[in-house]
N, C-alpha and C positions, 0 to 999 in steps of 0.2 A: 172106116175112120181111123182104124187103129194105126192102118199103114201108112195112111198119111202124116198120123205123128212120127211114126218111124224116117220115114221120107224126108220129113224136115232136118230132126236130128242127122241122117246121113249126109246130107246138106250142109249142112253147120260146118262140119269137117271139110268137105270135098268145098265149099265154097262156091255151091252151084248154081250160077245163075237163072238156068234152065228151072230147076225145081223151085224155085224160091220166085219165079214170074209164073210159073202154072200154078201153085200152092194159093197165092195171095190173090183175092179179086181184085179188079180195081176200083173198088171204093173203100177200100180195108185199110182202117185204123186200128194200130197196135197199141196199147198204153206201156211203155218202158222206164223205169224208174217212173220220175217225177214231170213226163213229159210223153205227148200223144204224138206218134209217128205215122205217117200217113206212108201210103205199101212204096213209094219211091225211094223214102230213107230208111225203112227194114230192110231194103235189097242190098241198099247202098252200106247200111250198114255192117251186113251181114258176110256181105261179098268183098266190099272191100275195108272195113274198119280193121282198126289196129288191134285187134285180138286176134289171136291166133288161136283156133280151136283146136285142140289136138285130139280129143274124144268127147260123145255126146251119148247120150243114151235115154229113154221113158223109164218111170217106175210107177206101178201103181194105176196104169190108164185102167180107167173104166167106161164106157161108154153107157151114157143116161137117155134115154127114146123118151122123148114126149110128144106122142101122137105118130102121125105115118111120114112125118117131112121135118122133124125137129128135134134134134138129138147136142148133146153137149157131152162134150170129155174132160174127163177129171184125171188129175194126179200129177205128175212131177217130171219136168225135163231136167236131166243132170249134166252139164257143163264143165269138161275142165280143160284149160288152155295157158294160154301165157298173152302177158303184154308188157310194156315198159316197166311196168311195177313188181313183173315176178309172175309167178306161178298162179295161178287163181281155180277157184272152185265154184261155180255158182250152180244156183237151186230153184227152177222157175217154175212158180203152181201154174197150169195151163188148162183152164177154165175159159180165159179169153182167146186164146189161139185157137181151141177145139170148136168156139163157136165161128170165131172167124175161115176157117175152112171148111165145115157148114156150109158154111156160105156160099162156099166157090164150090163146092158139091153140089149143091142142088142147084147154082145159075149154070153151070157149067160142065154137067155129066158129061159130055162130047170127051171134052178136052181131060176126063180123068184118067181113061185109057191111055191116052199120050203120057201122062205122069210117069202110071206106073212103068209102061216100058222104058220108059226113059231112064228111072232108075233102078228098076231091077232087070233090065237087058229083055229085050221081044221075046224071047224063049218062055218067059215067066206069067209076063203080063195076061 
């Protein structure tokens, strides 16, 4: 679960659509500020929104087991990039992302092998 956060954060940067359609299930809602994003406008946003992520990174993950098929991750995605307005720094507690790939973990173990090689190259996966 850990790499998956990691995965994401690499993602953020590279802007990759690949990881960012394997990552999210599709019935996966995101809460983002003050509005719920359903996984076509996370991608969309992600991939193509007017921030420019220039580095990303986890701090703090911990992974929480409750019971054999239900786990949650805690701690901090760090964000910093640019957009119209300058330089930016954001700070995102990810409690709800950890559970929302959960998700896609366990409907879709198949397809998580494909993830990883996909972003850390066949040799690794």
């Amino acid at each position: 679960m850990l790499r998956l956060e990691d995965f994401w954060a690499t993602a953020l940067v590279d802007r990759d659509f690949k990881v960012f359609d394997h990552l999210l299930a599709p019935d996966s809602y995101t809460p983002e500020n003050d509005q719920l994003m359903d996984r076509a406008a996370v991608i969309r946003s992600v991939v193509a929104g007017s921030d420019t992520v220039t580095a990303a990174h986890n701090e703090g993950m911990q992974v929480h087991r409750y019971g054999s098929v239900t786990a949650v991750v805690t701690g901090w995605l760090i964000v910093r990039g640019r957009n119209a307005s300058g330089a930016f720094e954001r700070r995102y507690r990810s409690p709800t992302r950890g559970q929302a790939r959960w998700t896609l973990a366990d409907r879709r173990r198949a397809g998580l092998r494909r993830v990883m090689k996909l972003v850390e190259g066949p040799e690794r996966a």
